[in-house]
N, C-alpha and C positions, 0 to 999 in steps of 0.2 A: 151870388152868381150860381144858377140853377148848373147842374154837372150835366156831362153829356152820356145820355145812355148806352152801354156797349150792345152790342147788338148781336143778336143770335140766328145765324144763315142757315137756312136747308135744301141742300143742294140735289135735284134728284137729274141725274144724266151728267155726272162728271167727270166719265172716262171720256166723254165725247165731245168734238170739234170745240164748240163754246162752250160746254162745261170745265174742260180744262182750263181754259183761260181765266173763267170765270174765278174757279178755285185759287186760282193766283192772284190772285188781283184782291180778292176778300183777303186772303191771308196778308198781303203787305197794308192794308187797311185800318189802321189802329181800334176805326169805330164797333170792330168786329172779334168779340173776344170768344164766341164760339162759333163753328161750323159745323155743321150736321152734315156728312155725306152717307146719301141711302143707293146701298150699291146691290147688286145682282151675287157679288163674288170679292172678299175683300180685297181690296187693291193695296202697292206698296206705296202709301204714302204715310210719311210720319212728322208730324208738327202739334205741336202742344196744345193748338185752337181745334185740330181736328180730332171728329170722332167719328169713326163709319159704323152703320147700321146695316147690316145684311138681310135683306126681306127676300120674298119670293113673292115676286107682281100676282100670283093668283092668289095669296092670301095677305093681301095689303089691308085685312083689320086686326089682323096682329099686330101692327106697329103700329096701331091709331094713337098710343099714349106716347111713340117717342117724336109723333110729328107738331113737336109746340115749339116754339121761339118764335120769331120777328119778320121774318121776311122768307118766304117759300122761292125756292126759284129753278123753274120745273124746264130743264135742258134735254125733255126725253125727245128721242125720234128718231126713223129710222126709215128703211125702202122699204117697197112690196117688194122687191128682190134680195133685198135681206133677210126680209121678215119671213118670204117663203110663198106666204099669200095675202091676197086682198083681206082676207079675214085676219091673217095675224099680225099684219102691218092695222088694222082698224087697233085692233086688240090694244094696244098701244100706244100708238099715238092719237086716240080717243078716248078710249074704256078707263087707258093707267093712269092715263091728265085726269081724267076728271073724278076719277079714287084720290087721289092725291088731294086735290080740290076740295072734294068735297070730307076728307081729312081734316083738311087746314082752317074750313068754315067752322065744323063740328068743334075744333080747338080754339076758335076765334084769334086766328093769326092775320094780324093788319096788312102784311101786302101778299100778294103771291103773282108771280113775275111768272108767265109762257111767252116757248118761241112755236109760232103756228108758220104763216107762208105767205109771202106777195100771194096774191092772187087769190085767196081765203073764200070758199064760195060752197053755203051747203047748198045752191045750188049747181053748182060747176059738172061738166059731166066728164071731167078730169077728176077718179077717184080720190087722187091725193088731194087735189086741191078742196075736192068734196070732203073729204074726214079731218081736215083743218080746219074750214066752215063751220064745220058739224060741231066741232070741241067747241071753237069760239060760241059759236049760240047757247049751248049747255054752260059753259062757263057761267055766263053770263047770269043764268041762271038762279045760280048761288047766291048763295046768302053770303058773299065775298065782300070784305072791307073795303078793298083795295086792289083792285084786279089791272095787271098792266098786260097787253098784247103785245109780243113783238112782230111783226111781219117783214125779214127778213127776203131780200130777194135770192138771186146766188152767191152760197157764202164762200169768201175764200179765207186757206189757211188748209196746214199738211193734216190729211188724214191718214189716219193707218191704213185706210184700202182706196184702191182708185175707182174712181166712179166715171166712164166715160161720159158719159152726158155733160156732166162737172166740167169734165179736162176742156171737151170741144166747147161749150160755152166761154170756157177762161179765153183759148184760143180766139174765136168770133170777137171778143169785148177787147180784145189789146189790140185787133187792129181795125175796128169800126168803133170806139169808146165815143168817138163824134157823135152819133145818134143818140146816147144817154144822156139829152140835157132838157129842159123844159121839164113840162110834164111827163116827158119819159124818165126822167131822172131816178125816179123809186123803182125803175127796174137796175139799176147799175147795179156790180157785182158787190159786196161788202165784205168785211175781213171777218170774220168770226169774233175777235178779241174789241171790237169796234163794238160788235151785237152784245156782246160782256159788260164791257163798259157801261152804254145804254141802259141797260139792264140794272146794274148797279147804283146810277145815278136815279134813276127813275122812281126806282125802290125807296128811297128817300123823300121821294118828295110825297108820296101820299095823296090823289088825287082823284081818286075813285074810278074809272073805269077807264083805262085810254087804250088805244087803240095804235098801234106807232109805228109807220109804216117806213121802210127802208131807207128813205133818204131823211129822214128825221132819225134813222134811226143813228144815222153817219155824223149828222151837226149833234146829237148830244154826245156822241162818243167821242166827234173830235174835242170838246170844253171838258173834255172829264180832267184829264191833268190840270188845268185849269184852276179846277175848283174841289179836288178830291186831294184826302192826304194834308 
C-alpha cells in the first residue's frame, strides 16, 4: 500500500478574512505536515507545522528559494481605499499575485490556489473588477501546473475593519435573499471559511486550470467535512 504524502502549504495573505480560516483548517489536517506563512510583519502564531517567512512585496526575489512545497494558496487583497490608490491597490492585487505566480512556476509547484472576484472582467470599466480580470489573463499565462480561480461574490465573516459597502450589502441579502436563486445564484453572499474550504479541497484534486465561480464555490465547501480529515 502506497503511503500518503504529507503536504507542504504556502500561504500568502493569512492575516486576512480567508487566509485565517484558511490557516486553521490546514493546521487540523493531518495531510499537511508543513505550512509556509509569507507575511508583511511576523505575526503571533505558534504551532509546530508552521513557519513564517517575512518578505517585503517589492523585493519578492529574495524569497524565490523559500517558495517551494506543494500547494501555493495566494489569499492577497485588498481596496483602493485601503491601498490609497488605484495604482497601489493594482500593485497588489495584480503585480504581488502574479510575483508570486510566477515564483511557484520557476519552482515547479503543482497547484497554486487565487481568490480573484464574481464579476472578473479585464475588460470591465469597474477598476477593481478590471485588475482581477487582468491577474486572471496573466495567470493563465504561466507556465502553471495547476491553476485554480476562486471567484468569490460577497464574502461574509468578521473583519477587523468595517467596510460600508460590505455591511449595506449583508443588510440588502437578509431581507431580499429571494432574488439569489437560478442563475442569480453565483451572486449570493458567501462565508469566507466556505471560500477556504473550497480552496482546500480543490487543491487536491489537480485539474489544471479551473475557474470556480461562487455558488460552486458554496457545494464544494459545503462536502468538505464530508470528505476531509
Amino acid at each position: 500500500m502506497t503511503e500518503k504524502k504529507e503536504l507542504t502549504a504556502l500561504v500568502f495573505g493569512s492575516s486576512g478574512l480567508t487566509g485565517k480560516f484558511l490557516v486553521e483548517l490546514l493546521l487540523k489536517d493531518p495531510g499537511y505536515s508543513h505550512i509556509k506563512l509569507f507575511v508583511r510583519k511576523e505575526m503571533k502564531v505558534y504551532h509546530g507545522k508552521i513557519r513564517q517567512v517575512v518578505f517585503n512585496p517589492d523585493e519578492i526575489d529574495i524569497i524565490i528559494p523559500e517558495i517551494t512545497g506543494d500547494q501555493v494558496f495566494c489569499c492577497l487583497g485588498t481596496t483602493i481605499k485601503k491601498a490609497g490608490s488605484q495604482h497601489a491597490f493594482y500593485k497588489t492585487d495584480h503585480d504581488l499575485v502574479l510575483s508570486i505566480a510566477k515564483a511557484a512556476s520557476f519552482n515547479s509547484i503543482p497547484v497554486f490556489s487565487v481568490i480573484s472576484s464574481i464579476g472578473a472582467d479585464p475588460k470591465s470599466r469597474n477598476f477593481y473588477l478590471k485588475t482581477k480580470g487582468l491577474m486572471e489573463v496573466d495567470l493563465k499565462m504561466l507556465n502553471l501546473i495547476n491553476l485554480n480561480i476562486f471567484r468569490p461574490s460577497l464574502l461574509l465573516g468578521m473583519r477587523s475593519e468595517t467596510r460600508l459597502f460590505e455591511e449595506v450589502s449583508k443588510f440588502l441579502f437578509k431581507h431580499f435573499s429571494f432574488v439569489f436563486i437560478g442563475r442569480f445564484r453565483k451572486y449570493r453572499p458567501v462565508h469566507a471559511e466556505i471560500v477556504a474550504k473550497a480552496m482546500i479541497s480543490t487543491a487536491k484534486e489537480k485539474q489544471g486550470v479551473c475557474i470556480i465561480e461562487s455558488d460552486k464555490i458554496e457545494e464544494i465547501g459545503a462536502s468538505f467535512n464530508k470528505v476531509s480529515f
